[in-house]
LUMFITOR-705035 format. One line per field, with one value per residue (C-alpha): x, y, z; residue number from 1. Coordinates in pm, 1 decimal, decimal comma. Example, Ala and Ser with C-alpha at 12.3 -4.5 7.8 and 13.67 -1.06 7.14 Angstrom:
u <- [1230,0:1367,0]
v <- [-450,0:-106,0]
w <- [780,0:714,0]
resi <- [1:2]
***
This chain:
u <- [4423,6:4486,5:4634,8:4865,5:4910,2:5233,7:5205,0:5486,5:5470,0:5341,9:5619,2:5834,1:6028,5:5915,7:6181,4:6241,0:6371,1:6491,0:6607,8:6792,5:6905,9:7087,7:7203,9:7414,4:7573,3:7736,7:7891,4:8130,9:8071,5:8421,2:8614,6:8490,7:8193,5:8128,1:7868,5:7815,0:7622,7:7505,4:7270,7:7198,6:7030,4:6973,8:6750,1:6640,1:6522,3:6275,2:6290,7:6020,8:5811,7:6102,8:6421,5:6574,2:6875,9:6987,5:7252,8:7318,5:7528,2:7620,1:7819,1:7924,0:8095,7:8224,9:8371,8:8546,1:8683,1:8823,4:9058,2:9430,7:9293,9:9179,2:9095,3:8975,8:8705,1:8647,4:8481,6:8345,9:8199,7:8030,7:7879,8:7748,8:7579,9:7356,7:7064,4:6812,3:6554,8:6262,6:6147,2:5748,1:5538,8:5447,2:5065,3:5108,0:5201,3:5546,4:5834,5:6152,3:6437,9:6815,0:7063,4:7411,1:7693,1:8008,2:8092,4:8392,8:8460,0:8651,2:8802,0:8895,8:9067,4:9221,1:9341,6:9538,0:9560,5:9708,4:10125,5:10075,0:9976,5:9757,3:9514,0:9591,7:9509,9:9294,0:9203,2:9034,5:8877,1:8655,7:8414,7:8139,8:7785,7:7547,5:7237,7:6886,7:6590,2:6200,5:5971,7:5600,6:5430,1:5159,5:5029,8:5124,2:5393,1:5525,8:5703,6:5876,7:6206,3:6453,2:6770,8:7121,5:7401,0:7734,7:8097,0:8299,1:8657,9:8839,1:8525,4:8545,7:8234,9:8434,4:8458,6:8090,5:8084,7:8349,0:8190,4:7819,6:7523,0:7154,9:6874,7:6582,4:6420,4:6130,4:6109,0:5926,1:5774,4:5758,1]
v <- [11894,2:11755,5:11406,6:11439,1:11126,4:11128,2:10846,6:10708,3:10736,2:10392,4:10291,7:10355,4:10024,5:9810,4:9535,6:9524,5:9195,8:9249,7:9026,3:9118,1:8899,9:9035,6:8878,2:9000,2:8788,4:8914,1:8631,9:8785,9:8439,8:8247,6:8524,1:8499,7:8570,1:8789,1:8731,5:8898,3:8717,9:8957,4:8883,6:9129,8:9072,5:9358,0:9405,9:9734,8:9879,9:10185,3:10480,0:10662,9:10648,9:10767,1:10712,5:10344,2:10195,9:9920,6:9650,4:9466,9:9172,7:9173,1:8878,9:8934,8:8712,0:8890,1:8618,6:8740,0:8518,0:8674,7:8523,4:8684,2:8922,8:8782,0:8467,1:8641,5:8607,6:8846,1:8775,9:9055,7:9054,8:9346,4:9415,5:9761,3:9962,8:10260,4:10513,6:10499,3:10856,8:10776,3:11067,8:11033,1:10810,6:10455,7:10545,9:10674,7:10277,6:10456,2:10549,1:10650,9:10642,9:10753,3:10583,4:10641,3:10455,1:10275,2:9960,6:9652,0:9517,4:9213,4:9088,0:8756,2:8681,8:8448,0:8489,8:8646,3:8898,2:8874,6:8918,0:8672,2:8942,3:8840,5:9046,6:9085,3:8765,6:8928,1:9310,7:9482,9:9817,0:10065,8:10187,4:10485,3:10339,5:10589,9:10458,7:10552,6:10338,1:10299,2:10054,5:9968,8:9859,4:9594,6:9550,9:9705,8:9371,8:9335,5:9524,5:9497,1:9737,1:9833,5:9989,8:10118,8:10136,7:10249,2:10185,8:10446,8:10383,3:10509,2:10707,5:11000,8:11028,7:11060,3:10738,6:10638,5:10471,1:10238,3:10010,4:10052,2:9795,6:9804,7:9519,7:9459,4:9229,9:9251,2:9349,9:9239,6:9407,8:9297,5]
w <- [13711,4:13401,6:13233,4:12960,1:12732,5:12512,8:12284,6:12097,3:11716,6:11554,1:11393,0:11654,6:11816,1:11535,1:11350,5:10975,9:10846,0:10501,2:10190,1:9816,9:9570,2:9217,6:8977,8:8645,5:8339,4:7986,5:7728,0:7492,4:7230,0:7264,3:7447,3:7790,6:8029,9:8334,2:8600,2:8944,4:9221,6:9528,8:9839,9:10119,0:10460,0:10701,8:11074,6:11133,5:11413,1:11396,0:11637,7:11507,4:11191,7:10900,8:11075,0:11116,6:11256,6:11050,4:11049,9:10704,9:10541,9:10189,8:10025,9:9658,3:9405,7:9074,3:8826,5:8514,3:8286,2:7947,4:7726,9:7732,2:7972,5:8298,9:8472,4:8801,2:9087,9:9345,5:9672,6:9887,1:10240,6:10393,4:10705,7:10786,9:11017,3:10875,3:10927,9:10722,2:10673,6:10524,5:10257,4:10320,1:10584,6:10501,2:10500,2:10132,3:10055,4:9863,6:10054,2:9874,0:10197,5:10192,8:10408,0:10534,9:10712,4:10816,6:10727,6:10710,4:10355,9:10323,5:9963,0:9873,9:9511,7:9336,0:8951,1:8735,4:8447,2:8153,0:8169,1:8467,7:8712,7:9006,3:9216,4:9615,5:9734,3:10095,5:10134,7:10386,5:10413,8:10631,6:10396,0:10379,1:10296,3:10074,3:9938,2:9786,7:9742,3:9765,3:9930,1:9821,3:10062,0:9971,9:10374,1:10700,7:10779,7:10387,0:10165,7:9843,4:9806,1:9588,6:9669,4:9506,3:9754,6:9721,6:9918,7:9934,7:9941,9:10188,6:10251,1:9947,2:9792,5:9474,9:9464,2:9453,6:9120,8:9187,8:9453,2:9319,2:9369,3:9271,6:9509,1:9465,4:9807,1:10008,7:10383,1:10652,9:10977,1:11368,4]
resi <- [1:2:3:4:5:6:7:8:9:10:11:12:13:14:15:16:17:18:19:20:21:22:23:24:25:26:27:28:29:30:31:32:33:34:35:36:37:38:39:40:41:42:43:44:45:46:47:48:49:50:51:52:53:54:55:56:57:58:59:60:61:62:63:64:65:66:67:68:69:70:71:72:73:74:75:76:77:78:79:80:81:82:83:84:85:86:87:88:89:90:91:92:93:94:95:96:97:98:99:100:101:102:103:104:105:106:107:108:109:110:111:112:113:114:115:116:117:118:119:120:121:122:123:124:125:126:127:128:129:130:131:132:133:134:135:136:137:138:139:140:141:142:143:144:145:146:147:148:149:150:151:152:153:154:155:156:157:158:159:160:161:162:163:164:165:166:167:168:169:170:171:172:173:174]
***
C-alpha cells in the first residue's frame, strides 16, 4: 500500500495587495495646461502559481484647461474584476503577466468647450479590461510592478487606444 501526497502549488491561495500612482502635466505657456491624476488599488487572490483573480479600483481626474478651446475636467471611477496569467514563475525574480476583464466605469464632468458646448454631465459604461505588465520582485512578500491597461468601450478591442493608462506601484504578498 502506498501514500500519495498531492501538494498544492506554493503560490497557490496567497493575497496580493497592490498600489499605482501616475501622474502627467503639459503647459502650453499662456494658452492653457493639461494634467491627469490616476491611482489604482487592486486584491488578488492566487489559485495557483501564474494565474490570479483580481479585483481593482481606479479613480482618475483629467483636467484640461485651454484657452478658446476647453475649460473641462473629467472624473472617472473604475472598478473591475480580472484574471491575471502570469508569463514565467516568480522564482526568476521577473514576471511579465497579461490580464483580462469586466469592469463598471463611471464619468463625472463638468465644463465646456469652446461655442459654449458642455460635456455629459454623468456617464456610465460596462467596459472590457486588457492589460500587460511586469513585476520585479525584490523578496518573496514585495514587489515593484508596472502595468498598461486599457478600457475598451463598449468592449471592441478597436477601441484600445482610447481609454489607455500606463502604472507603475508596488505589490505586496500574504
Amino acid at each position: 500500500m502506498s501514500l500519495v501526497f498531492i501538494s498544492r502549488p506554493a503560490w497557490a491561495g496567497i493575497i496580493e495587495l497592490s498600489g499605482a500612482f501616475a501622474y502627467s502635466s503639459s503647459a502650453y505657456g499662456s494658452t492653457g495646461l493639461q494634467w491627469k491624476r490616476s491611482w489604482q488599488a487592486s486584491v488578488g487572490y492566487y489559485l495557483s502559481d501564474l494565474t490570479e483573480i483580481q479585483v481593482s479600483a481606479e479613480d482618475v481626474v483629467n483636467r484640461a484647461q485651454l484657452v478658446n478651446i476647453e475649460d473641462t475636467t473629467f472624473h472617472d471611477q473604475i472598478y473591475s474584476v480580472e484574471v491575471v496569467q502570469a508569463l514565467l514563475p516568480k522564482s526568476l525574480g521577473f514576471q511579465p503577466f497579461v490580464k483580462g476583464g469586466i469592469g463598471q466605469l463611471t464619468r463625472e464632468a463638468s465644463g465646456n468647450y469652446a461655442g459654449g458646448l458642455a460635456p455629459p454631465i454623468l456617464m456610465g459604461s460596462l467596459t472590457g479590461i486588457v492589460g500587460a505588465g511586469v513585476r520585479v520582485f525584490l523578496s518573496r512578500q514585495f514587489s515593484l510592478k508596472g502595468e498598461a491597461t486599457s478600457y475598451l468601450k463598449d468592449g471592441l478591442i478597436s477601441t484600445w487606444q482610447d481609454n489607455f493608462g500606463v502604472h507603475f506601484g508596488f505589490s505586496l504578498y500574504f
